[in-house]
N, C-alpha and C positions, 0 to 999 in steps of 0.2 A: 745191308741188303741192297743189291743191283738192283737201279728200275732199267724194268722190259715194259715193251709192247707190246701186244699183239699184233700180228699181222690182222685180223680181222679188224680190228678197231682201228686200227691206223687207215684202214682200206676204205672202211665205213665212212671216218672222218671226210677224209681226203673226197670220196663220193659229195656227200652233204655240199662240203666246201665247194665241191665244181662246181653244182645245179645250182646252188643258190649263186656263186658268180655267173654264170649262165642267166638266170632269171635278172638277175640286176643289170646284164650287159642288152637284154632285150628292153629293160625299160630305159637303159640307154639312147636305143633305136630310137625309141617315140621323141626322145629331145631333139637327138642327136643326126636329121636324115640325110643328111649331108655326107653320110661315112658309111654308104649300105656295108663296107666289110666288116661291121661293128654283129649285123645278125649272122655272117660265116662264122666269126669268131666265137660264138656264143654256142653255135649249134657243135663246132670242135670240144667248148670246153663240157655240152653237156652228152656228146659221145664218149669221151672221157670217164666221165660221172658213173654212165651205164657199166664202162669196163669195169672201174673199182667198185661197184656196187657186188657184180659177178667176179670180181676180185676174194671180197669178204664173206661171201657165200662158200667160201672154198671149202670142200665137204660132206657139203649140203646139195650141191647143183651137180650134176657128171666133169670128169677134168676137162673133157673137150668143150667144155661152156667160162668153166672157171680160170683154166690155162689159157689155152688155144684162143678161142675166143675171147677172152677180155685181153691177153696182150696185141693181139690182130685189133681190136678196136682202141688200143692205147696208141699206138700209129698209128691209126687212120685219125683219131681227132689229134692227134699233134700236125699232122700232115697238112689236115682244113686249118687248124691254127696258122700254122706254116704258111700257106699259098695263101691266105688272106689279110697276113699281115701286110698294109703300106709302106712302100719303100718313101725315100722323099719324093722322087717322081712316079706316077703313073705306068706299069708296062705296058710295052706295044702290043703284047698276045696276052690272052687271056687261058689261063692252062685247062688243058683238055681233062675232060671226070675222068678218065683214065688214071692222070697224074697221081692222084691221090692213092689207088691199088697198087700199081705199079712200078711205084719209085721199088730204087736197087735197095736201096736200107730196109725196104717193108718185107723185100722177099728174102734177103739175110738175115732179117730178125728172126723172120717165120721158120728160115731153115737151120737157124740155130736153137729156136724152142725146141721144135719137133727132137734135132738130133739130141739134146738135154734129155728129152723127156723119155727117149725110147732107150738112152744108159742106166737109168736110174729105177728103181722100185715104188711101185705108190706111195709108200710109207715115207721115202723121202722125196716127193711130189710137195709135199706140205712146209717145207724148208726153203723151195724157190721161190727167193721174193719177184716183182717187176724192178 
């Protein structure tokens, strides 16, 4: 007998897993203040969190919350992940809140959800993993 997954439970997990690295990356902060990019990174991995939370609800919530909506906020806390990782040195500019909506990969993902989602029937809505 194959072991499977569920996509809900894996999604659940994976939720749990962020927030709680999220909560740990904040009591980081309090040792840690030397490295303020330690609370961006935290607040990415618990954007995250929210998305596979309305990942695992998939269902239960409308698709445009469980789709749409939790992979648009899977980008955007990868992105805060992203921009506030340290390089070895310091940048000269500091990226504008824009950066985070707007990068090119956010609006190609979005306009390949959408186009997925409007080929397909809701019955196989529940088959698209992230």
């Amino acid at each position: 007998m194959p072991f499977e997954l569920d996509l809900r439970t894996v999604s659940f997990l994976l939720s749990l897993f962020s927030m709680v690295f999220s909560i740990c990356l904040l009591a980081l902060q309090v040792q840690a203040k030397q490295w303020p990019e330690i609370k961006i990174v935290s607040l990415g991995f618990a954007i995250i969190a929210v998305a596979n939370a309305f990942t695992s609800l998939r269902g239960y919530i409308p698709p445009w919350l469980s789709i749409y909506l939790a992979n648009t906020l899977v980008c955007l806390g990868s992105s805060v992940i992203f921009y506030a990782t340290p390089y070895s040195e310091k940048p000269t500019y500091a990226p504008s809140p824009n950066s985070y909506f707007l990068s090119p990969w956010l609006r190609f993902f979005l306009s390949i959800t959408q186009h997925l989602s409007l080929q397909q029937t809701p019955e196989s809505l529940s088959s698209v993993a992230i």
